[in-house]
PDBQT receptor file of N, H, CA, C and O in Angstrom, charges set to zero:
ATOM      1  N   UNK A   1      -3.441-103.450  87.128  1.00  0.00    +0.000 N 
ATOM      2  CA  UNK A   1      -3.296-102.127  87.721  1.00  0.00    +0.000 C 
ATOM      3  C   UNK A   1      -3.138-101.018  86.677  1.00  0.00    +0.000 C 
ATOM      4  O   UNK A   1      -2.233-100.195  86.822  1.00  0.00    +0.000 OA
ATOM      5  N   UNK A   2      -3.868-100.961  85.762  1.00  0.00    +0.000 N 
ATOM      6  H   UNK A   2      -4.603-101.630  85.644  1.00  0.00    +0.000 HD
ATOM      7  CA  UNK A   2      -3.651-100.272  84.655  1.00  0.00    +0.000 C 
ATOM      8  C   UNK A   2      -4.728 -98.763  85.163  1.00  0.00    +0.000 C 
ATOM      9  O   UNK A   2      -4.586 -97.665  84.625  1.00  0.00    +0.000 OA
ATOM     10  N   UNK A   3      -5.632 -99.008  86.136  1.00  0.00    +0.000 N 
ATOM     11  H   UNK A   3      -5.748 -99.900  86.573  1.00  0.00    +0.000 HD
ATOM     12  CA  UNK A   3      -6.118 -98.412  86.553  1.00  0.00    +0.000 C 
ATOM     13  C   UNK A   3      -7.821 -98.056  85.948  1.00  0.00    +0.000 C 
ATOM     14  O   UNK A   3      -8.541 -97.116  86.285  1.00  0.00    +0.000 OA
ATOM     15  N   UNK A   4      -8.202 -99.497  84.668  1.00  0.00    +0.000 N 
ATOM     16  H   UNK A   4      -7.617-100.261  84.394  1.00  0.00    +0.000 HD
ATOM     17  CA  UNK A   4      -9.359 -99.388  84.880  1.00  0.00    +0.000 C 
ATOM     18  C   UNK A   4     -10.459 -99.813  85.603  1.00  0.00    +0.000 C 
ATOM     19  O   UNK A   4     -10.169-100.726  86.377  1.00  0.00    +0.000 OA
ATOM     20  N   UNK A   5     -11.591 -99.481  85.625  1.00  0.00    +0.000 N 
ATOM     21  H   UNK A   5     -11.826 -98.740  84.997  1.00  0.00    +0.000 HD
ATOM     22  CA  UNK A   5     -13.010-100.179  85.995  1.00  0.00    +0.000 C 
ATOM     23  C   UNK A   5     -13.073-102.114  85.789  1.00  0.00    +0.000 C 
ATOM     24  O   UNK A   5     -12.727-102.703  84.765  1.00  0.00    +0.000 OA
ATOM     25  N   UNK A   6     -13.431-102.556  86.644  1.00  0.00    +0.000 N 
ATOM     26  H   UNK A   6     -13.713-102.077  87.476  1.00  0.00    +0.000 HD
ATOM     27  CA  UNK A   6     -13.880-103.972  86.375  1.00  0.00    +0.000 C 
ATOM     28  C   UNK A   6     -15.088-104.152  87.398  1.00  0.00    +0.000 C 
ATOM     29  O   UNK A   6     -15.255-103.468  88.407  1.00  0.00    +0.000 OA
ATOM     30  N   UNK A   7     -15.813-105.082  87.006  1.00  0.00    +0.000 N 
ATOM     31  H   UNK A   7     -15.677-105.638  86.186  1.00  0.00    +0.000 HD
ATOM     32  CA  UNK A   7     -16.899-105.832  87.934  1.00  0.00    +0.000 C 
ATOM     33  C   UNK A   7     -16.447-106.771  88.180  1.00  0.00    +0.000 C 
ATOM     34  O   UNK A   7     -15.623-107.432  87.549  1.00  0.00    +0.000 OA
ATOM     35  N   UNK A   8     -17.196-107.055  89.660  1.00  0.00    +0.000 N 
ATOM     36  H   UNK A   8     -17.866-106.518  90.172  1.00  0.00    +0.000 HD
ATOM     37  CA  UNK A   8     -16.831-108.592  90.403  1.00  0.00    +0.000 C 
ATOM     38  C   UNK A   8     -18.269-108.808  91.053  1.00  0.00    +0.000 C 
ATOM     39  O   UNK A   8     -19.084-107.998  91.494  1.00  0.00    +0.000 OA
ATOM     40  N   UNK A   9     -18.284-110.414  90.935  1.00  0.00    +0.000 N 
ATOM     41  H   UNK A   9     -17.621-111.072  90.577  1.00  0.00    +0.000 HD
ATOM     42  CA  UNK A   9     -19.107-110.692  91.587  1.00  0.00    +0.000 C 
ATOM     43  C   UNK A   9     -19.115-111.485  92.819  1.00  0.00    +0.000 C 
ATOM     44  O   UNK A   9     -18.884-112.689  92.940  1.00  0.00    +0.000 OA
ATOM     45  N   UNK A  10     -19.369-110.760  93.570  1.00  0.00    +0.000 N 
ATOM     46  H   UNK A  10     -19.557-109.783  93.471  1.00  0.00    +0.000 HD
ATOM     47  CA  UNK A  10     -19.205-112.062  94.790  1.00  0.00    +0.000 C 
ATOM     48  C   UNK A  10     -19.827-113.271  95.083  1.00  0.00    +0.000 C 
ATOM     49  O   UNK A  10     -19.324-114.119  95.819  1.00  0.00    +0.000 OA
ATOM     50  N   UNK A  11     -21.009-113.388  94.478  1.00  0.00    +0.000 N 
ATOM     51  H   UNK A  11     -21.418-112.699  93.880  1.00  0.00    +0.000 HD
ATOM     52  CA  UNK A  11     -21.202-114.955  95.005  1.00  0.00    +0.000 C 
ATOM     53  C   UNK A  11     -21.030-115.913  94.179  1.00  0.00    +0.000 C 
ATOM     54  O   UNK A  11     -21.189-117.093  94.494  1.00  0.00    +0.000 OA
ATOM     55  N   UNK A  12     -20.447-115.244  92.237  1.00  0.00    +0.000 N 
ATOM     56  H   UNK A  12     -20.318-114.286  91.981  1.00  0.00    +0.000 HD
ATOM     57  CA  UNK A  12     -19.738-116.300  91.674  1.00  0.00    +0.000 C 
ATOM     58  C   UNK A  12     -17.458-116.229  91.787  1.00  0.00    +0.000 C 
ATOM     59  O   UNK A  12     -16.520-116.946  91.436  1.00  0.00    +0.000 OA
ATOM     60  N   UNK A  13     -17.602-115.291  92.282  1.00  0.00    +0.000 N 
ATOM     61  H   UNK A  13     -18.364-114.709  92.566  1.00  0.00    +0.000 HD
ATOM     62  CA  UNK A  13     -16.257-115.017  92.534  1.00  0.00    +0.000 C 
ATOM     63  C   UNK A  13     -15.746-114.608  91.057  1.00  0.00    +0.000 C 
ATOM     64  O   UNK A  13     -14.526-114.604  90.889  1.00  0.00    +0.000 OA
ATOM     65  N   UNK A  14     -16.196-114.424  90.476  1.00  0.00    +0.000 N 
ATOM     66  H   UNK A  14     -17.186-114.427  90.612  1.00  0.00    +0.000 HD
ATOM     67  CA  UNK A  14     -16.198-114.170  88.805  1.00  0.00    +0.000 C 
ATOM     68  C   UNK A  14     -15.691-112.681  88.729  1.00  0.00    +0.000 C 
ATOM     69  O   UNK A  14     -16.378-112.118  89.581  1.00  0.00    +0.000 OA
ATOM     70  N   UNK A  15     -14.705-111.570  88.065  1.00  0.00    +0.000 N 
ATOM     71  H   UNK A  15     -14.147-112.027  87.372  1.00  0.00    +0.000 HD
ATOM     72  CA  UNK A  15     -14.322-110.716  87.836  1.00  0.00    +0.000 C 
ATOM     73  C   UNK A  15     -14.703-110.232  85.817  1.00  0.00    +0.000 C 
ATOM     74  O   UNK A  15     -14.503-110.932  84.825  1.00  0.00    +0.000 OA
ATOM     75  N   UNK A  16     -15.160-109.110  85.893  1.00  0.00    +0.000 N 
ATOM     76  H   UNK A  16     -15.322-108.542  86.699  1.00  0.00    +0.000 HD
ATOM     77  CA  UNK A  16     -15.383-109.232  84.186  1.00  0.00    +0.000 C 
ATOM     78  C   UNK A  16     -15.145-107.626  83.840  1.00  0.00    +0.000 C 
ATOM     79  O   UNK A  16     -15.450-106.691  84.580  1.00  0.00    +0.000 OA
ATOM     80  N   UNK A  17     -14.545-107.541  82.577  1.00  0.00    +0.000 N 
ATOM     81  H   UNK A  17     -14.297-108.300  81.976  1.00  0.00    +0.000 HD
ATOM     82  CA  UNK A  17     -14.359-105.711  82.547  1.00  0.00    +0.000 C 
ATOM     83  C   UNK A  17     -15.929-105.082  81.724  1.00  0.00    +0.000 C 
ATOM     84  O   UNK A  17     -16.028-103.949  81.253  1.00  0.00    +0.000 OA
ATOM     85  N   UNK A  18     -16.752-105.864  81.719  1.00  0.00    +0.000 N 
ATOM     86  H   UNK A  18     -16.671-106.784  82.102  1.00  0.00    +0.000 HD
ATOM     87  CA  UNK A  18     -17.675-105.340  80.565  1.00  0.00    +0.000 C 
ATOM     88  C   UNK A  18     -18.872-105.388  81.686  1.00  0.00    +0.000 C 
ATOM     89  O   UNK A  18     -18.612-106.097  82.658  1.00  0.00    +0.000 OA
ATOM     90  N   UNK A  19     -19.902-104.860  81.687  1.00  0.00    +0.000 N 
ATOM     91  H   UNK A  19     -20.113-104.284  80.897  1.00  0.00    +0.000 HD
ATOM     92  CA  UNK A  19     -21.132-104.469  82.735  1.00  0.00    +0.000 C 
ATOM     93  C   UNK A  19     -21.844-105.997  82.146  1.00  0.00    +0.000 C 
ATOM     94  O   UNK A  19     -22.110-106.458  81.037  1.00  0.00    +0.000 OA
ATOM     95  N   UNK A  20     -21.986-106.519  83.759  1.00  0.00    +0.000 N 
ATOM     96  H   UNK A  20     -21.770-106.145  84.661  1.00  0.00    +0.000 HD
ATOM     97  CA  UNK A  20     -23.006-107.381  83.677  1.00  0.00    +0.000 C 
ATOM     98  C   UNK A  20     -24.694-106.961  82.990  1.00  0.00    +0.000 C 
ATOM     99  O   UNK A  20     -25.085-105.794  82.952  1.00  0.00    +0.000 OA
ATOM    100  N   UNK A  21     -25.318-107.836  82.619  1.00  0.00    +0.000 N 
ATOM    101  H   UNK A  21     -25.001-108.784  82.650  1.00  0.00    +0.000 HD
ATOM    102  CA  UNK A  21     -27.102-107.766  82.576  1.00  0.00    +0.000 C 
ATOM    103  C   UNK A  21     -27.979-106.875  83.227  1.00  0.00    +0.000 C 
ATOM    104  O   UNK A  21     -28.573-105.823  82.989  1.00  0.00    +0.000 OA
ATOM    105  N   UNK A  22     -27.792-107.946  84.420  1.00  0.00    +0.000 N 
ATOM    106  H   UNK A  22     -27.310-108.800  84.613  1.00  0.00    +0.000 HD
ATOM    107  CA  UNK A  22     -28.676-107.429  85.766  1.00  0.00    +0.000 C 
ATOM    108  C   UNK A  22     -27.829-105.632  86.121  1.00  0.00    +0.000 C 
ATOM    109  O   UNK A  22     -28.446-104.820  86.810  1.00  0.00    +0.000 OA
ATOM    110  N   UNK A  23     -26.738-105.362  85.665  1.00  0.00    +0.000 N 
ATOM    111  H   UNK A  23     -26.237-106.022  85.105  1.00  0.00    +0.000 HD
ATOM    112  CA  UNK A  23     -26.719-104.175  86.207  1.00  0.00    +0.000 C 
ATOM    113  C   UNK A  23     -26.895-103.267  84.837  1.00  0.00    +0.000 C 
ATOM    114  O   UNK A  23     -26.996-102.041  84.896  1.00  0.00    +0.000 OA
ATOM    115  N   UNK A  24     -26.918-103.992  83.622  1.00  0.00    +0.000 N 
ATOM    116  H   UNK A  24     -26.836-104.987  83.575  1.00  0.00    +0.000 HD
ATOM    117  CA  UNK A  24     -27.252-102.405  82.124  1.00  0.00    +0.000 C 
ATOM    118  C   UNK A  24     -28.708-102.775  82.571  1.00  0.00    +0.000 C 
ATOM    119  O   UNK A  24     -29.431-101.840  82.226  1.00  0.00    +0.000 OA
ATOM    120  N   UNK A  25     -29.288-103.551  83.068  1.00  0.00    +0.000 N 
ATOM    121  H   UNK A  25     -28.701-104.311  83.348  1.00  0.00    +0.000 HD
ATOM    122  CA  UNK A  25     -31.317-103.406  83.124  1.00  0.00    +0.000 C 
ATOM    123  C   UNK A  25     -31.062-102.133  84.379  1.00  0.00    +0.000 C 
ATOM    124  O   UNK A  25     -31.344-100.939  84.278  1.00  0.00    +0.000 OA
ATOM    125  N   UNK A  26     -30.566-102.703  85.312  1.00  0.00    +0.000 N 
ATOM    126  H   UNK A  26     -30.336-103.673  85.394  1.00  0.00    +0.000 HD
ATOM    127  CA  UNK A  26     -30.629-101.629  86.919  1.00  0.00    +0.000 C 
ATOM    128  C   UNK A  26     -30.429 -99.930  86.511  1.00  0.00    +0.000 C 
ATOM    129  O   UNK A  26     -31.100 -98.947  86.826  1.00  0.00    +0.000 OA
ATOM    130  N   UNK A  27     -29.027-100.100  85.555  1.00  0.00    +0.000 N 
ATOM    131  H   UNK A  27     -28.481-100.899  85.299  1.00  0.00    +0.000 HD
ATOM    132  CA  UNK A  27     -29.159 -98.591  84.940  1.00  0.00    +0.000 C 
ATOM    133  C   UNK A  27     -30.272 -97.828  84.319  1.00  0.00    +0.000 C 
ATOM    134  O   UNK A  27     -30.692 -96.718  84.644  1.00  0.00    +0.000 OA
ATOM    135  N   UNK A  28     -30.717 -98.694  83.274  1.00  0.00    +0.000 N 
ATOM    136  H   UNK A  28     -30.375 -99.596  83.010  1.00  0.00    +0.000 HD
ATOM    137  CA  UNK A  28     -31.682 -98.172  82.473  1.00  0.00    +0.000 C 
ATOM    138  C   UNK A  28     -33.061 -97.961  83.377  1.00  0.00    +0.000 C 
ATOM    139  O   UNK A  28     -33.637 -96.923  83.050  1.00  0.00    +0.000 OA
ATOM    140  N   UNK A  29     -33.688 -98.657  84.374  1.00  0.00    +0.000 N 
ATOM    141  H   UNK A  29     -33.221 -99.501  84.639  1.00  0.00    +0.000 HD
ATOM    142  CA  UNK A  29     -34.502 -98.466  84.952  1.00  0.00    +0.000 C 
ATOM    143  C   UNK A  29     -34.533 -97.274  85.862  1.00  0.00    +0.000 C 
ATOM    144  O   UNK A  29     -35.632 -96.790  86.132  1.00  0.00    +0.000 OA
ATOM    145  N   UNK A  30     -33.350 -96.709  86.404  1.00  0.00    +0.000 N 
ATOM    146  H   UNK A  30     -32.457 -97.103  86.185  1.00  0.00    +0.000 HD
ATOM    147  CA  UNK A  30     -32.670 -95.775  87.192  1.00  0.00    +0.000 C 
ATOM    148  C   UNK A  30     -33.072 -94.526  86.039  1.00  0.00    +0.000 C 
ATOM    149  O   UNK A  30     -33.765 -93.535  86.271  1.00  0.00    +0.000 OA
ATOM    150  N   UNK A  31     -32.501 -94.850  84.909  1.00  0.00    +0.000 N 
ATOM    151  H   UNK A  31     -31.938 -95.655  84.721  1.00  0.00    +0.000 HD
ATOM    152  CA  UNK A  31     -32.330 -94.039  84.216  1.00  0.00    +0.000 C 
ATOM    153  C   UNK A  31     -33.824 -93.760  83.974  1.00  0.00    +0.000 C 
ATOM    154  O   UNK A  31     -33.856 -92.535  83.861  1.00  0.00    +0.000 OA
ATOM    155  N   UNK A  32     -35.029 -94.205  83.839  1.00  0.00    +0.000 N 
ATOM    156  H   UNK A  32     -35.003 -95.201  83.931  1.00  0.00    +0.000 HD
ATOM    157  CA  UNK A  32     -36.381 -94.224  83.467  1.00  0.00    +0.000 C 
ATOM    158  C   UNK A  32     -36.694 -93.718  84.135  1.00  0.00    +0.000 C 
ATOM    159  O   UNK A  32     -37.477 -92.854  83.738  1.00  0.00    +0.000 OA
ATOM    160  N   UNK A  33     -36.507 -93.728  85.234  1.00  0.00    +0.000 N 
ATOM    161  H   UNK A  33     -35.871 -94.430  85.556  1.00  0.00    +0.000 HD
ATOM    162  CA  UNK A  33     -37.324 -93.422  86.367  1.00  0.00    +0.000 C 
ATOM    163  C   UNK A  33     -36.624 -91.768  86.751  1.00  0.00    +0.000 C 
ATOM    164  O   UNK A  33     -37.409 -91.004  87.313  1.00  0.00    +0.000 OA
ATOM    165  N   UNK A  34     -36.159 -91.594  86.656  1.00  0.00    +0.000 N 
ATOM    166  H   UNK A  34     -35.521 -92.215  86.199  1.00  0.00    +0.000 HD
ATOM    167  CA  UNK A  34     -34.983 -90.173  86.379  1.00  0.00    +0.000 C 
ATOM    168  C   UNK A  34     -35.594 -89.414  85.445  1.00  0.00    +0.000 C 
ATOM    169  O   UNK A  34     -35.879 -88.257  85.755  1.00  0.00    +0.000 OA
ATOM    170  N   UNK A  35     -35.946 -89.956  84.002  1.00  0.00    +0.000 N 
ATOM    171  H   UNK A  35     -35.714 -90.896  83.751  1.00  0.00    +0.000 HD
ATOM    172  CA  UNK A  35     -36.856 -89.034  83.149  1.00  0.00    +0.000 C 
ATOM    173  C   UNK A  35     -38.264 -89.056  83.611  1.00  0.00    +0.000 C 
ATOM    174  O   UNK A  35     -38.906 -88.069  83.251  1.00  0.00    +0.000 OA
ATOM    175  N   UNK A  36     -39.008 -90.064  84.425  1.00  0.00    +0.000 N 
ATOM    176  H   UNK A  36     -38.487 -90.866  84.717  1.00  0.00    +0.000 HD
ATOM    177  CA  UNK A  36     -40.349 -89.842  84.802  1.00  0.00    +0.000 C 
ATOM    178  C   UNK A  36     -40.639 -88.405  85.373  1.00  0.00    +0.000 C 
ATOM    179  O   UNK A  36     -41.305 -87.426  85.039  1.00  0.00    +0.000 OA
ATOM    180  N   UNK A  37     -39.839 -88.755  86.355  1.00  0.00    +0.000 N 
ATOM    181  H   UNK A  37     -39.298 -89.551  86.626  1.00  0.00    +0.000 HD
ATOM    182  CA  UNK A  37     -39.195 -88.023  87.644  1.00  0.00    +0.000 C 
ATOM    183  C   UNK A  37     -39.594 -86.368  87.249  1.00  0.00    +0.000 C 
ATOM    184  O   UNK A  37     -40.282 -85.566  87.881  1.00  0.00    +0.000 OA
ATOM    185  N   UNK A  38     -38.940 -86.232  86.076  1.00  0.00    +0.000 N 
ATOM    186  H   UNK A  38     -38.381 -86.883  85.563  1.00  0.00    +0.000 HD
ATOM    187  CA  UNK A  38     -38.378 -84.788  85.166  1.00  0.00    +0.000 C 
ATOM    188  C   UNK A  38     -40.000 -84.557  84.665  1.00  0.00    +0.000 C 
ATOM    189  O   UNK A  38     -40.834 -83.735  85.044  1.00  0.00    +0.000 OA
ATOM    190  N   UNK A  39     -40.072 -85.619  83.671  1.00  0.00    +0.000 N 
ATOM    191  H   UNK A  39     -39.394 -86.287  83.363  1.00  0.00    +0.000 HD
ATOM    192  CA  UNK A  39     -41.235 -85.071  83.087  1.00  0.00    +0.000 C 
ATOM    193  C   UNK A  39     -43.129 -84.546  84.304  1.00  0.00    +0.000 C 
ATOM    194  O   UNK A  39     -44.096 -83.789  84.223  1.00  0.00    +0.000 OA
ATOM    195  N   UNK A  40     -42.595 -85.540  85.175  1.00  0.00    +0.000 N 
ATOM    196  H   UNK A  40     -41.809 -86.155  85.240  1.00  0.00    +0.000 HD
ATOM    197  CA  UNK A  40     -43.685 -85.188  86.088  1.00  0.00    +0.000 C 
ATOM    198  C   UNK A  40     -43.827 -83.652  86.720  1.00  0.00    +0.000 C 
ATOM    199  O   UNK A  40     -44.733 -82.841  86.910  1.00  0.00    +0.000 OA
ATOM    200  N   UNK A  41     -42.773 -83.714  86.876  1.00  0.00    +0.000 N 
ATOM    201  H   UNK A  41     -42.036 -84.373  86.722  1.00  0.00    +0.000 HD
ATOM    202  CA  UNK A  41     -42.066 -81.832  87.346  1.00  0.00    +0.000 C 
ATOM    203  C   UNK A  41     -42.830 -81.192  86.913  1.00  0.00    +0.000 C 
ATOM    204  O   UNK A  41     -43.822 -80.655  87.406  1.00  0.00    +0.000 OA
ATOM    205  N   UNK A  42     -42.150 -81.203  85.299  1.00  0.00    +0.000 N 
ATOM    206  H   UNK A  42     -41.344 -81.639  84.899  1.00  0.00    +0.000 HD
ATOM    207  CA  UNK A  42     -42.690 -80.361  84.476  1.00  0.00    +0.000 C 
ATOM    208  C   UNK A  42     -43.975 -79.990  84.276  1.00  0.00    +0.000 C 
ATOM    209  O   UNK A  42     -44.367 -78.824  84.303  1.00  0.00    +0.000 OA
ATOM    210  N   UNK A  43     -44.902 -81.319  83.996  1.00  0.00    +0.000 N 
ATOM    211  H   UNK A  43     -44.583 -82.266  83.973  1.00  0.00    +0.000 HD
ATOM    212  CA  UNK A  43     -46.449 -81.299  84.036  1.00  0.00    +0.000 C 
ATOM    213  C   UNK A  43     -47.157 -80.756  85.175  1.00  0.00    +0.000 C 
ATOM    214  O   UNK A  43     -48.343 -80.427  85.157  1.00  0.00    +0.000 OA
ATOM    215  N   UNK A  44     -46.199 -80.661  86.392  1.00  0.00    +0.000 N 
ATOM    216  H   UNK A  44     -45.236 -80.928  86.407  1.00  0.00    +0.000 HD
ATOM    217  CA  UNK A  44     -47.064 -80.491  87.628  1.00  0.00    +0.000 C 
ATOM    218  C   UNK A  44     -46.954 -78.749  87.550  1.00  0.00    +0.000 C 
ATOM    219  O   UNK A  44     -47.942 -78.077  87.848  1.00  0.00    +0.000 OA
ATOM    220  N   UNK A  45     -45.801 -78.169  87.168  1.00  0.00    +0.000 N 
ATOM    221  H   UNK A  45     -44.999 -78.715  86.926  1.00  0.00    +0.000 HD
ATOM    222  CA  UNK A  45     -45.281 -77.135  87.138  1.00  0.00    +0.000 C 
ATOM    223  C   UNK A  45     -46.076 -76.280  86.097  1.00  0.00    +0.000 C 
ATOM    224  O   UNK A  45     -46.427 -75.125  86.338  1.00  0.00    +0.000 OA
ATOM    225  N   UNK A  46     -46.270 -76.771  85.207  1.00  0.00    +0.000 N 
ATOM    226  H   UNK A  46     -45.984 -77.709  85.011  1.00  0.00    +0.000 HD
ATOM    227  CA  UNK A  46     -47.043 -76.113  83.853  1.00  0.00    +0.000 C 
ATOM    228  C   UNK A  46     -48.505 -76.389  84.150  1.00  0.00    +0.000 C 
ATOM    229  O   UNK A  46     -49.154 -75.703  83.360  1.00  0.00    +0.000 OA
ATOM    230  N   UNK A  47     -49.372 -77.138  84.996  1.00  0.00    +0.000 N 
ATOM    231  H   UNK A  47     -48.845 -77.695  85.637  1.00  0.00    +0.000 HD
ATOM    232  CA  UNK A  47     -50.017 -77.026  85.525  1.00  0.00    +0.000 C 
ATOM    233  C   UNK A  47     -51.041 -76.066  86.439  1.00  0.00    +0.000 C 
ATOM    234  O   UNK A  47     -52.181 -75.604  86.412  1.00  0.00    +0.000 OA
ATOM    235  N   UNK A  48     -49.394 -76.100  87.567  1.00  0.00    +0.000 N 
ATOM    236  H   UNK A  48     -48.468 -76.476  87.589  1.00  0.00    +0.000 HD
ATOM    237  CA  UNK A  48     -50.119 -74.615  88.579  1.00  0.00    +0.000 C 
ATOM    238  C   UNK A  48     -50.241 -73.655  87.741  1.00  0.00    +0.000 C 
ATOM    239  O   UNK A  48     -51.312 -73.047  87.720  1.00  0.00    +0.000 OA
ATOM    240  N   UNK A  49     -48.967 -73.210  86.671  1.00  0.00    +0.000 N 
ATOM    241  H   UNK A  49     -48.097 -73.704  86.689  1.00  0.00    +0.000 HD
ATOM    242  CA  UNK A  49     -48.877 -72.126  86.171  1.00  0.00    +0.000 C 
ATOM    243  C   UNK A  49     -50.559 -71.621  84.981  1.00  0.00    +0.000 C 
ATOM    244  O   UNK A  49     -51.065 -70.578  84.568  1.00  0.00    +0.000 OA
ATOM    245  N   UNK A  50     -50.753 -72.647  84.911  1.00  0.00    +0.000 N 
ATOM    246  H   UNK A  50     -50.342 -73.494  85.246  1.00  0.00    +0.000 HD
ATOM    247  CA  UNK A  50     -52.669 -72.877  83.863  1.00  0.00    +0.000 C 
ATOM    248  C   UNK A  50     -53.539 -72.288  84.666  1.00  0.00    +0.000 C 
ATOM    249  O   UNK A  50     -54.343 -71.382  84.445  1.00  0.00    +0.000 OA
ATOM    250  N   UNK A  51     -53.209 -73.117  85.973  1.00  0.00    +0.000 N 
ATOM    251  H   UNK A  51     -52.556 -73.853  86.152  1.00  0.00    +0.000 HD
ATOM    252  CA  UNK A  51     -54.499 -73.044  87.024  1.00  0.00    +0.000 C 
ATOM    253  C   UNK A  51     -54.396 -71.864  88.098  1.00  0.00    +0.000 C 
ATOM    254  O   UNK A  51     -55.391 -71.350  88.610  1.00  0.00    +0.000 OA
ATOM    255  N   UNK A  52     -53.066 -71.492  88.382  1.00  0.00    +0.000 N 
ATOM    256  H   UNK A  52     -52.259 -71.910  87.967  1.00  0.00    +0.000 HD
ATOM    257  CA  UNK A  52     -53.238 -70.625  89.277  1.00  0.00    +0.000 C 
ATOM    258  C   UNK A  52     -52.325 -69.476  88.703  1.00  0.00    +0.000 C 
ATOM    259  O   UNK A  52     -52.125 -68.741  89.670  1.00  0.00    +0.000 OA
ATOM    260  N   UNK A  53     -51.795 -69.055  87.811  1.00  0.00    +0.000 N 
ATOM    261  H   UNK A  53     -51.958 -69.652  87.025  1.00  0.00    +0.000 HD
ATOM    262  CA  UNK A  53     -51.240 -68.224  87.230  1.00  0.00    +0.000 C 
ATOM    263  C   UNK A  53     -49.563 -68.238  87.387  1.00  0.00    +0.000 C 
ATOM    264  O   UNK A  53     -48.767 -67.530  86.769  1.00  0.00    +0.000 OA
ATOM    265  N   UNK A  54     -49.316 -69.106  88.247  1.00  0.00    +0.000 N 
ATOM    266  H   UNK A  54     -49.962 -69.681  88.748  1.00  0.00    +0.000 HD
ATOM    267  CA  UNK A  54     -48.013 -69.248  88.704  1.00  0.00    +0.000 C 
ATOM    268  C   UNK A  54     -47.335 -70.369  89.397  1.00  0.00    +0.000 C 
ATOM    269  O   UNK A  54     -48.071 -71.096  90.065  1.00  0.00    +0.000 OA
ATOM    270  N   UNK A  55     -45.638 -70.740  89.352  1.00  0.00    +0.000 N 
ATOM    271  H   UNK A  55     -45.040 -70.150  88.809  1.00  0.00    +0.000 HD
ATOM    272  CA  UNK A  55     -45.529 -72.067  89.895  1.00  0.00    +0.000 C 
ATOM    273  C   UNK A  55     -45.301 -72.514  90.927  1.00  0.00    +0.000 C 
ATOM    274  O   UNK A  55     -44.272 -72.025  91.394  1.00  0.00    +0.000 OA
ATOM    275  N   UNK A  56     -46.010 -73.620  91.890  1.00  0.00    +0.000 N 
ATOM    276  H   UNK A  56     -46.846 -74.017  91.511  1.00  0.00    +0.000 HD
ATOM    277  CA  UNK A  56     -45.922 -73.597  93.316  1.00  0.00    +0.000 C 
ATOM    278  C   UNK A  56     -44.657 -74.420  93.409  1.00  0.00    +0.000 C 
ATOM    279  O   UNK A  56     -44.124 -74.469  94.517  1.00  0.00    +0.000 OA
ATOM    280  N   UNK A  57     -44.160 -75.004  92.512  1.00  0.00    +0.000 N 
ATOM    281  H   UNK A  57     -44.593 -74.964  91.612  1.00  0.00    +0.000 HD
ATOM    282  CA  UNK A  57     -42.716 -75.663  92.447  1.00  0.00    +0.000 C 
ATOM    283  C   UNK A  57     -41.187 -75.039  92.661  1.00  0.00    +0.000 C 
ATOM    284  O   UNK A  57     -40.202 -75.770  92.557  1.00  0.00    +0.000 OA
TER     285      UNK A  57
């Protein structure tokens, strides 16, 4: 009760204070997909602004 963060897993019943695997891959993919996300914006945005003088975003 010190009041930090821990992981548990339920179907090994296993408790651990350090981030499992499967969830630093889940972040980072989150996280990828978050900068796609951004950079697509941008391209779509700098785009209209080429083609039509201004941004439809």
């Amino acid at each position: 009760p010190d009041g930090r963060s821990y992981y548990y897993n339920t179907v090994t019943k296993q408790s651990s204070w350090e981030k499992p695997d499967d969830l630093k891959s889940l972040s980072e993919v989150v996280h990828t997909l978050s900068l796609k996300k951004r950079v697509n914006k941008y391209l779509i945005q700098n785009f209209c602004r080429n083609v039509h003088g201004k941004s439809l975003l």
